[in-house]
N, C-alpha and C positions, 0 to 999 in steps of 0.2 A: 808189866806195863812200862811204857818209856815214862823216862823221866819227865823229856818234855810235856805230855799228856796231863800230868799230873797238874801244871799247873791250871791246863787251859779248863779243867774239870773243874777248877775254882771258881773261874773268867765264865764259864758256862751258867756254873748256877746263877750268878749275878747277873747274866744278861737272861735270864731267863725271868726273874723275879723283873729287870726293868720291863721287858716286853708283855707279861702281864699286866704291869702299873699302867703302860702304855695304851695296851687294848682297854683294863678298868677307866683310866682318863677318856677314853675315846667316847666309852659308853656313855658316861655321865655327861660331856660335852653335847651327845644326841640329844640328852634329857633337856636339857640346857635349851638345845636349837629347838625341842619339840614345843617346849611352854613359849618358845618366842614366837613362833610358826602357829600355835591357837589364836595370841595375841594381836599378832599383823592381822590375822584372818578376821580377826571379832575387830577390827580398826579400820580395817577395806570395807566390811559389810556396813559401818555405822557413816562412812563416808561417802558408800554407795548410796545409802538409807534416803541420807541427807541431802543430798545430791535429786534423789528420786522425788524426795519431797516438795524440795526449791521447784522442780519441774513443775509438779503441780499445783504448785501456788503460783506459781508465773499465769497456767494456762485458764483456774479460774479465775484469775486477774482478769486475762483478757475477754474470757466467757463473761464475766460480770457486765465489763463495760462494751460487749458487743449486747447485753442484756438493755444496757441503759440507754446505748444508742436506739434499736429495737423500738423503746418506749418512748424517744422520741417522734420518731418519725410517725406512730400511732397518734402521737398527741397530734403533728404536722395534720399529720390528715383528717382527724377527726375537724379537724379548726376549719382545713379545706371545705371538706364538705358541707361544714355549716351556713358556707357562702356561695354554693354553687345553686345553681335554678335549672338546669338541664336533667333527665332523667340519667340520661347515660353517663355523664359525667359523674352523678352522683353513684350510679351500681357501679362505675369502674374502680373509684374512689374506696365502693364498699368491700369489692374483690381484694381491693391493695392492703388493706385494713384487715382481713380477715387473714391472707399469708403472713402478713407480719406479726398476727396473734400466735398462725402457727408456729412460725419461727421462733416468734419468743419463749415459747411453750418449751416448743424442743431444745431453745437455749438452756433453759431452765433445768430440764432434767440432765442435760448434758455436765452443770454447771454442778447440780446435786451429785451426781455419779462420781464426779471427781473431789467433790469436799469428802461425800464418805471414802472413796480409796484413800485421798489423803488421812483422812483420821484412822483408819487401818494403819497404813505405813508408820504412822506416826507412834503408835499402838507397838508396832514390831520396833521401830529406832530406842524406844523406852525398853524395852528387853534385850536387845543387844547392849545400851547401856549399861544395864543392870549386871548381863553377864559378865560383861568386860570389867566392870566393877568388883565383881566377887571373882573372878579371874586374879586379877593381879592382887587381892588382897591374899587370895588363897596360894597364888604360887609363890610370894615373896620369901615365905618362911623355906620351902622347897627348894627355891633360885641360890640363897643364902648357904641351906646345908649343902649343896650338891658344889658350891662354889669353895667353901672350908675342905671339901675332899678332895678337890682338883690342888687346891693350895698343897694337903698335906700330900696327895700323890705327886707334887714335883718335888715338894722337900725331901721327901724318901727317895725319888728317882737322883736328885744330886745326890745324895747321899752314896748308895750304890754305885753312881760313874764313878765318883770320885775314889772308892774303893776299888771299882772294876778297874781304873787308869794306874794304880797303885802297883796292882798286881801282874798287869800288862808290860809295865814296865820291866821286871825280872823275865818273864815269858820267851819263850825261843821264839825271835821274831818271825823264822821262816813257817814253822807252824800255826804262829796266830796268823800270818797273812791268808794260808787256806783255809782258816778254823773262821776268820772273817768270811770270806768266798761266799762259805756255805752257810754259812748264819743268816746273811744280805739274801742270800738265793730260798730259804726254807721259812728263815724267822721261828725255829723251835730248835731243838737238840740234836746237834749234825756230830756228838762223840760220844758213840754208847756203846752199852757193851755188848758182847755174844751170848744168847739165851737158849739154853738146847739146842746151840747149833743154828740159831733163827737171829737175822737182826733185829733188833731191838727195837729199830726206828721206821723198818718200812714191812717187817713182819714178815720176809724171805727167806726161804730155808738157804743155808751154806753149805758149802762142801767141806769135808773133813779137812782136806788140804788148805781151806782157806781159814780153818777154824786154827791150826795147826802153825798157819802164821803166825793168826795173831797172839797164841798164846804166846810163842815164843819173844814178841814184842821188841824182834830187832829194828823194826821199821815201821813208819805209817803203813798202815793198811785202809783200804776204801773197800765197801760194800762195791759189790760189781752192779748193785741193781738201784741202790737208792743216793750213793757216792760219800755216804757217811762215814766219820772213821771210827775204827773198830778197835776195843780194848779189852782186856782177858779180865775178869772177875777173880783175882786170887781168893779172897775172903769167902767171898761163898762158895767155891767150891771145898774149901779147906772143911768150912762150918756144914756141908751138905756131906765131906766124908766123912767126921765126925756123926752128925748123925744116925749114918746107916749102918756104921762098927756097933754102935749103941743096939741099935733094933738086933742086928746079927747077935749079941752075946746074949738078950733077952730069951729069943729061938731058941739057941743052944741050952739054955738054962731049965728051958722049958722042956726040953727033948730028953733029957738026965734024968 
């Protein structure tokens, strides 16, 4: 393996573990916007609620006092008619008197229609309250612990930069410039090694000649299919010959 490689295999695992922390921060942040996103919602509804309410206390307001006027104008006429001496006069009298009963009639129920919806709505404002109330008592403890994780996931992420920059610093610059590239470009593990001849990181078979490079580890090498760079596994191949010498003298042993 190149020298240089080796360190950026340091720089790697650490920005790996930040970009975890990063996406765990992200998550919890969601959590975060999600209990705030209930709460605006339970706050809109009670404002609508309220709003819908007011409405209808405005409109039996004014149903009441078109009620009251109504019963003036019956008292009006009743008085009228007590003074008239004409027949006709008095049945016109008695026509105007009985529309205005009807009216007031229909005022009436018009007037009751809207107090019961009102006391409905008012009925719903009182349980949107209620939710809203055992909302926030219930996410506060949730808000708290998800906000202590956020805290210790940036103290751990300064943590790691500040190692990551340490190590950066010794680093063959011209190498970490493309080992950045492709980290910026992927966001996961762009220096891995060769696996039966398969990259690692985008799971494409190689050609022996290109396996054959990188063993040799004079130069960067890139995946021709996924553009990651490429590093020979000394240790397990040593530990994987090992092994099979082992299995080979059991057979033998067995065969005798």
């Amino acid at each position: 393996m190149l020298q240089s490689l080796k360190l950026v295999l340091d720089i790697q695992e650490l920005d790996m573990k930040m970009i975890r922390l990063m996406r765990l921060k992200k998550e919890r942040l969601k959590e975060l916007e999600h209990i705030d996103s209930l709460r605006r919602e339970l706050k809109l509804q009670q404002k609508e609620k309220e709003q819908e309410i007011a409405d209808l206390s405005q409109n039996i307001a004014a149903q009441e006092e078109k009620i009251i006027a109504i019963k003036d104008r019956i008292k009006k006429l009743e008085g009228k008619q007590s003074t008239v001496k004409k027949v006709d006069e008095f049945n016109a009298l008695t026509q105007e008197m009985t529309s205005s009963e009807r009216e007031r009639s229909a005022t009436e129920q018009i007037t009751s229609d809207l107090i019961d919806k009102r006391n409905l709505e008012e009925e719903i404002l009182d349980k949107i309250k209620q939710s809203l109330a055992q909302s926030e008592e219930s996410s506060q403890n949730l808000e708290n612990e998800i906000r202590e994780s956020i805290r210790l996931i940036n103290q751990e992420g300064a943590e790691l930069k500040a190692s990551r920059d340490d190590v950066a610093k010794t680093a063959d610059q011209e190498v970490m410039r493309i080992y950045q590239r492709l980290l910026n470009n992927k966001k996961d593990r762009v220096v891995v090694p060769i696996e039966n001849r398969t990259c690692s990181g985008c799971h494409i078979a190689l050609t022996a000649q290109h396996e054959n490079v990188v063993r040799k580890g004079e130069r960067l090498t890139f995946c021709e299919h996924c553009s990651r760079i490429h590093y020979w596994q000394e240790n397990e191949i040593v530990e994987g010959a090992a092994v099979t010498t082992k299995r080979r003298r059991r057979r033998g042993a067995s065969l005798t």
